[in-house]
C-alpha positions as CSV (number, residue, x, y, z in Angstrom):
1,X,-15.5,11.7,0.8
2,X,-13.9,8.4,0.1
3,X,-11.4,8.6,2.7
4,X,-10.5,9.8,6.2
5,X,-7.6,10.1,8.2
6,X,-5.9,11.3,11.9
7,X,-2.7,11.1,12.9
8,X,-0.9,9.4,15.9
9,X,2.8,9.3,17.0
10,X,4.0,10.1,13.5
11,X,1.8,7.5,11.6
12,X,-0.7,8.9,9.1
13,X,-3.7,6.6,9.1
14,X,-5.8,6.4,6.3
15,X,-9.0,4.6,6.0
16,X,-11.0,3.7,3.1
17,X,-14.9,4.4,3.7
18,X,-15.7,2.0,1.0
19,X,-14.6,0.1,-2.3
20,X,-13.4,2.4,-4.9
21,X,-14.5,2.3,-8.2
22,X,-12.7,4.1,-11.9
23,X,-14.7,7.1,-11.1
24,X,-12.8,7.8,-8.1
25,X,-9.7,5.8,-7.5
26,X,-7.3,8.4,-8.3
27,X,-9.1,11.0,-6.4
28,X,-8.5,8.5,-3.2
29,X,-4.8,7.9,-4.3
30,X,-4.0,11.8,-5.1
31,X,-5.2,12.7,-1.6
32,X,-3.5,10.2,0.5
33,X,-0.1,11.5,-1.1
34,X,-0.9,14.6,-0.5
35,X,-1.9,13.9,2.9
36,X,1.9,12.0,2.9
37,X,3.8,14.8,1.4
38,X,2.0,17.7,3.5
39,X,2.2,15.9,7.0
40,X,5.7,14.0,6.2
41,X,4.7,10.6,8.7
42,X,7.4,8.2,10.1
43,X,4.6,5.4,8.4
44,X,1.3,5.1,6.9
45,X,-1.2,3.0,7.7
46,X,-4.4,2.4,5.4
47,X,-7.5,0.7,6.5
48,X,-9.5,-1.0,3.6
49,X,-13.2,-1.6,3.7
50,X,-12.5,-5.4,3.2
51,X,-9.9,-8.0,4.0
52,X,-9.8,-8.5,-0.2
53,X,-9.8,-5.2,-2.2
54,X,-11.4,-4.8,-5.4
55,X,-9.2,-3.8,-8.6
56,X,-9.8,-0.3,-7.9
57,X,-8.8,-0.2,-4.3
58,X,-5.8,-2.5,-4.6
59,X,-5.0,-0.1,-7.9
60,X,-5.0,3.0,-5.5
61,X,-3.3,1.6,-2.7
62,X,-0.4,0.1,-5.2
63,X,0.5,3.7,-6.3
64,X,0.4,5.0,-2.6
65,X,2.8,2.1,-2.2
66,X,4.9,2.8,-4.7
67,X,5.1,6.4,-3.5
68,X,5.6,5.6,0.0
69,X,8.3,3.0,-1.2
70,X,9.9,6.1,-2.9
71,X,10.2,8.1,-0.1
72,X,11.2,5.7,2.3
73,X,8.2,5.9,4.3
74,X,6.5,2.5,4.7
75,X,3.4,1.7,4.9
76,X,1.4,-1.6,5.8
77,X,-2.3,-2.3,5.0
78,X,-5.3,-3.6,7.6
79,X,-8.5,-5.5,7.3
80,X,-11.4,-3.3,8.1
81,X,-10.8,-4.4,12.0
82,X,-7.7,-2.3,11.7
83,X,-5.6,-5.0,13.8
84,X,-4.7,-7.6,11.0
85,X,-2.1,-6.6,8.5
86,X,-2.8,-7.6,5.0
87,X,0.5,-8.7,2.7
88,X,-1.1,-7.5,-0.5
89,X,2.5,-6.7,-2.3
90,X,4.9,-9.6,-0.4
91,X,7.7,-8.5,1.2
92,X,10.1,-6.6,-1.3
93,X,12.1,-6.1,1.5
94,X,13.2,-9.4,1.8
95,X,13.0,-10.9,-1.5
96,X,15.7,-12.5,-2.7
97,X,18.0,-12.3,-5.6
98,X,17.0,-15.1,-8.5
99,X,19.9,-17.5,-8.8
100,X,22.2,-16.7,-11.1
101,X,22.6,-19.6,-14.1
102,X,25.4,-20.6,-15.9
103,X,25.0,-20.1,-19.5
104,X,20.8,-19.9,-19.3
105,X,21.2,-23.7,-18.8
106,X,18.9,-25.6,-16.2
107,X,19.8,-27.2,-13.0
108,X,16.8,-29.4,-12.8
109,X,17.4,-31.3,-15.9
């Protein structure tokens, strides 16, 4: 099993046993939404096995992401200590709007 989880106080938290690889990153992705959409948490938390995920993992975790984002529920991502949160996608929420140009010219010219 690639993954575990328990829930607390309405937060689903997931954690990731190890890296994931092609063979099973969608296996580890599939399950965590369908932990999500069976257990319907206020958040999700997911615990990586390292503080810099391999393509695979950070492939998995972006479609839990984008799923969570979906359904409103956010979700943050931890080191394996489980205490430091990792910004792995930015913060969408607070992105702001590009500057709008006049007539595709430059300002910095």
């Amino acid at each position: 099993m690639n993954i575990t989880h328990h829930i607390t106080e309405g937060t689903l938290h997931v954690k990731v046993s190890h890296e994931l690889d092609v063979t099973n990153r969608a296996a580890a992705a599939l399950q965590i939404e369908a932990l999500v959409h069976t257990h319907r948490p206020r958040r999700v938390t997911v615990v990586l096995p390292t503080r810099d995920p391999s393509p695979m993992t950070f492939s998995a975790l972006a479609r839990v992401q984008r799923m969570c984002q979906s359904l409103g529920v956010p979700l943050t991502a931890t080191g394996p200590d489980g205490e430091t949160q990792l910004s792995l996608f930015g913060n969408s929420t607070r992105a702001t709007r590009p500057e709008r140009l006049e007539h595709g010219a430059r300002h910095d010219h």
